[in-house]
C-alpha positions, 0 to 999 in steps of 0.5 A, a space after each residue: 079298110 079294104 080297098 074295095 069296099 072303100 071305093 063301093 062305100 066311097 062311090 055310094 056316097 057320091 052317087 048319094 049326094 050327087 042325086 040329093 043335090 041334082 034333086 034341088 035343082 030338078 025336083 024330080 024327087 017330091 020331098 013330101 009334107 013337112 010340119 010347119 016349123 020344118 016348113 019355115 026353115 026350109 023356105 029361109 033357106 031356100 030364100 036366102 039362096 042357101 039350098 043352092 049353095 048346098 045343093 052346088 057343093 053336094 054335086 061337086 062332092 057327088 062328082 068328086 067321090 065318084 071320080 076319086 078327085 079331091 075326095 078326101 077334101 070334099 068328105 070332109 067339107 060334106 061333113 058339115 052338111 051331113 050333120 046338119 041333115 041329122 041335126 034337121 031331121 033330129 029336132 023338127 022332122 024326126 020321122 024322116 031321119 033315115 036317109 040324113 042317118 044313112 049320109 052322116 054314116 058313109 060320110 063317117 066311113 068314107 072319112 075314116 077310109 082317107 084317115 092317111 090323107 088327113 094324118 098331116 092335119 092332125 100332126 
């Protein structure tokens, strides 16, 4: 992959999850109505104190790719909660897929990008 599109993909991302993560803590973002069954799930994990894990991780990442520290690492721990977005958006709040959709893709690039960093894992 071209280098230079792979820092424009790579800081993309990064700014991505580094707003959705500042965004739970500060609210400046109206996350909109959501059914009922998304409503329930959303409130366990808010109450379990979940969504703030996510939320920390999502601006460690967002800073990570930004600043290229640790990136390849952090790409692969935000694939989890890239997943779990679309599988979220998938089976309760189908309307709202697109930005999980957009964060799994530059999660599955920018991954694909630091694919020399993880050839040691995989020998």
């Amino acid at each position: 992959m071209n280098s230079k599109v792979f820092m424009i993909v790579r800081i993309l991302l990064g700014v991505f999850v580094l707003f959705f993560g500042l965004n739970k803590f500060f609210h400046f973002m109206d996350m909109g109505e959501m059914s009922e069954a998304a409503g329930n799930y959303f409130g366990a994990l808010t109450a379990t104190k979940t969504i703030t894990m996510v939320a920390i991780v999502e601006i460690i990442a967002g800073l990570a790719l930004i600043l290229n520290k640790y990136g390849a690492l952090l790409a692969l721990i935000l694939m989890s909660i890239s997943v779990n977005a679309v599988l979220f958006h998938a089976t309760l709040e189908p309307g709202s897929i697109a930005g999980a959709a957009i964060l799994l893709i530059l999660n599955i690039v920018v991954l694909y990008g630091y694919k020399d960093k993880y050839k040691s894992l995989l020998s």
